[in-house]
C-alpha positions, 0 to 999 in steps of 0.5 A: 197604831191601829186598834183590834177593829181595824186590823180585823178589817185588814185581815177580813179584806185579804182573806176575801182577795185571796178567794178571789185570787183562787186560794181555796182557804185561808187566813190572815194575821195582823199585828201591830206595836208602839213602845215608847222607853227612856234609858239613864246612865250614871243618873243623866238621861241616855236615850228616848226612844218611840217605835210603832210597827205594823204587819199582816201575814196571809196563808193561802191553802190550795187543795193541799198546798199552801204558802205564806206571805208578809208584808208592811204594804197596806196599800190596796193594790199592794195587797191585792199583789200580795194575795195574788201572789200567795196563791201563784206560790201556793200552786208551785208548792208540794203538797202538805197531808197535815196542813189546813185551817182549825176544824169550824167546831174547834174554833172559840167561839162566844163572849171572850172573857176579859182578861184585863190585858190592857191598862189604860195609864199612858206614863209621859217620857218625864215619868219614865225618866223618873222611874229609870232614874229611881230604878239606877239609883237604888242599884248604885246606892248598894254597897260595892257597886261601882258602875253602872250600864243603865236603868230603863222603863219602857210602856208598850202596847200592841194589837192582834188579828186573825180572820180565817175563810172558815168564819173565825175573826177576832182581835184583841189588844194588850199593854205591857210595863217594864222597869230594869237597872243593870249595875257593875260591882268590883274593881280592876279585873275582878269586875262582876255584872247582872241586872234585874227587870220586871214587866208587867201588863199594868203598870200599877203592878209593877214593884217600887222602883228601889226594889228592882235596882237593890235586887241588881245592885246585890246580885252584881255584889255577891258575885264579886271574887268568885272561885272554881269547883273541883269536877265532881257530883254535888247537889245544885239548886236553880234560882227561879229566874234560871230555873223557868230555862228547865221547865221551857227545855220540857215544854219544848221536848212537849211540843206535837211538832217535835214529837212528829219529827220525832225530835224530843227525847220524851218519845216513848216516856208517854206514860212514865212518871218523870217527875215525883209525884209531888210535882204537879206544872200548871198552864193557866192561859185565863190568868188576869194580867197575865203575861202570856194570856189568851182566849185563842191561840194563833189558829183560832183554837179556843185555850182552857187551864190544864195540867201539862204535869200531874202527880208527876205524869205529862199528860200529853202533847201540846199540839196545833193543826198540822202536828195534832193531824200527823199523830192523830190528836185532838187540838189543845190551843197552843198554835203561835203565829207570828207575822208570817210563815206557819203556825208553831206551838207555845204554852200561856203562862206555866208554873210549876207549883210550888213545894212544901219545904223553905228555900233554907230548909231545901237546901239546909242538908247540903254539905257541899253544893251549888247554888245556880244563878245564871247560866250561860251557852246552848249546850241542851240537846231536846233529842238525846235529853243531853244537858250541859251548860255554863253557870256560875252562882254561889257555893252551898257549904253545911247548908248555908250560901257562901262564896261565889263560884264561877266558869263552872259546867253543870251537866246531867240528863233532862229526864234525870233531872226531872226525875230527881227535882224537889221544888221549894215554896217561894214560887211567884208568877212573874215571867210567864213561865214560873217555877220555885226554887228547886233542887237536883241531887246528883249533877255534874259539876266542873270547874277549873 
């Protein structure tokens, strides 16, 4: 796989034919990957599998028109064919009032701080297989498992560029480690899956083996024997690891595109509170290590740490190039660029921090409720604020988790949902976008 230094010289070397080719402006983006992970099955080793990847993307502007092209041809002459052709598209399309590279004073610029996203350990196959075999041991040592799909570990690391025509070019590298086990509890049909996973930049961060597979192997043993709920309105808590699916549903709802689109539901609630003032939610995108960390977004845009949520109040949109200059907003750094096509908006590493109360204490008042453990269907509408889904998790009786319960729907209205949240105090930042385990009064629930 190439490092950031020759990807930024690929990059450099395709801005500089499409100049030549006739584009006015431009930029490039390479990315490149390797990943190497051993999966075992019922303690035999299943599969090894190494894989690289290399692209480069180019956007060529001509006046206001623009296209975008991809390739995997690194050959001289297929890139020059491909600059060439980029800008011939560029031509044929319509003009775009708002599309254009990041102003020069906008760009980061300066020493990058070291975010520490790369580990330098190269785990051999041989220690994949043993922290997969540990991972599917600990799961299938639980009591009650009685199958199992697999533990694996995986090591990956992968490289990006962006050079644009207006002076910015930098590159950058990161690695990543993840270990999972996914196990079956029950017999005959009352059988139950889940899994647990964790990934991490280094590998040294990551938990033991054992924990991973006992947090499976229970999982998938207290979902054994579920039952139903009659329709009603009850409290429902969300298990962190469903509950980041919320607060992903306001950050796309915050996305400038979707706001110019208007395609977002918090159109005109600007300025209301829509969370309790209690709720404050984090971006920090200089974490050390952390998942979804950057100095620049994918324009070139430098990042800073914000509140997208204070006191309860959103404190405005998140915006790349293209949306800031249909609403008349400055840049905030959170363009994401793929391989090819136009930049989109994603936020780095969000939580919502965390509550006062004990997750006990959180729910200790509930005669009769929900707690949500897994969700399931795409039935949330980011226009209306329209919020259904499937869910199965474990009934709340007299303040205490009890039995599990399964094909249920839970439903209500993404701003009365917000409005009515109270977080607990066990959050952990582990996946990027992090929340506590919270609570929600007042939701619809039907079962069979």
């Amino acid at each position: 796989m190439i490092d950031h230094d020759a990807a930024l010289a690929r990059c450099q070397d395709l801005v500089e034919l499409a100049r030549k080719a006739g584009a006015d402006a431009a930029d490039a983006v390479a990315r490149a990957s390797s990943s190497e992970s051993v999966s075992v099955r019922l303690g035999v080793l299943e599969e090894v599998e190494r894989s690289e990847s290399e692209e480069i993307g180019l956007r060529v502007f001509v006046g206001r028109r623009s296209a975008s092209i991809n390739t995997s041809d690194f050959a001289p002459e297929g890139l020059r064919t491909l600059a060439q052709r980029a800008v011939e598209m560029a031509r044929l399309a319509p003009e775009d009032p708002y599309g254009g590279l990041a102003p020069q004073d906008a760009l980061f610029a300066g020493e990058a701080a070291d975010l520490d996203l790369t580990d330098a350990a190269e785990p051999s196959p041989g220690d994949l297989r043993e922290a997969a075999l540990a991972t599917e041991s600990a799961a299938r040592a639980i009591d009650g498992v009685t199958n199992s799909n697999g533990g694996s570990a995986s090591g990956s690391r992968s490289v990006f560029a962006l050079v644009t025509t207006n002076g910015f070019a930098r590159g950058h590298a990161g690695s990543s480690f993840t270990l999972s086990a996914s196990v079956v509890a029950g017999e005959g049909a009352d059988k139950q899956t889940d899994y647990a996973y964790r990934t991490q930049r280094h590998r040294s961060d990551l938990p033991d083996p054992a924990e991973i597979g006992r947090e499976a192997g229970e999982r998938a043993v207290r979902k054994v024997g579920p039952g139903s709920i009659p329709s009603c309105t009850m409290p429902v808590a969300f298990d962190p690891r469903v509950g980041s699916g919320v607060l992903g549903h306001l950050l796309g709802a915050m996305a400038a595109p979707s706001i110019a689109r208007k395609a977002s539901f918090l159109i005109g609630r600007e300025g209301d509170q829509l969370f309790d003032s209690g709720v404050d939610i984090v971006e920090d995108p200089h974490r050390l290590r952390g998942l979804r960390s950057r100095n620049y977004d994918g324009e070139g845009v430098a990042t800073l740490p914000r509140a997208l949520v204070e006191a309860g109040h959103v404190t405005g949109w998140l915006t790349n190039v293209a949306s800031a200059a249909q609403l008349g907003l400055g840049l905030t750094g959170h363009a994401s660029r793929g391989g090819g096509g136009s930049p989109g908006v994603a936020a780095s590493n969000v939580y919502m921090k965390a509550g006062s109360q004990s997750v006990a204490d959180l729910i200790g008042d509930i005669e009769d409720g929900v707690f949500v453990t897994d969700l399931f269907g795409q039935g949330v509408n980011l226009v209306t604020g329209d919020y259904s889904r499937g869910a199965s998790g474990l009934r709340i009786r007299k303040g205490e988790l009890a039995e599990p319960v399964a094909e249920i729907t839970i439903a209500s209205k993404l701003p009365d949902m917000f409005r009515g949240l109270v977080p607990a105090n066990d959050l952990e930042l582990v996946r990027g976008i992090d929340v506590p385990t919270f609570r929600i009064d007042g939701m619809s629930v039907a079962g069979q």
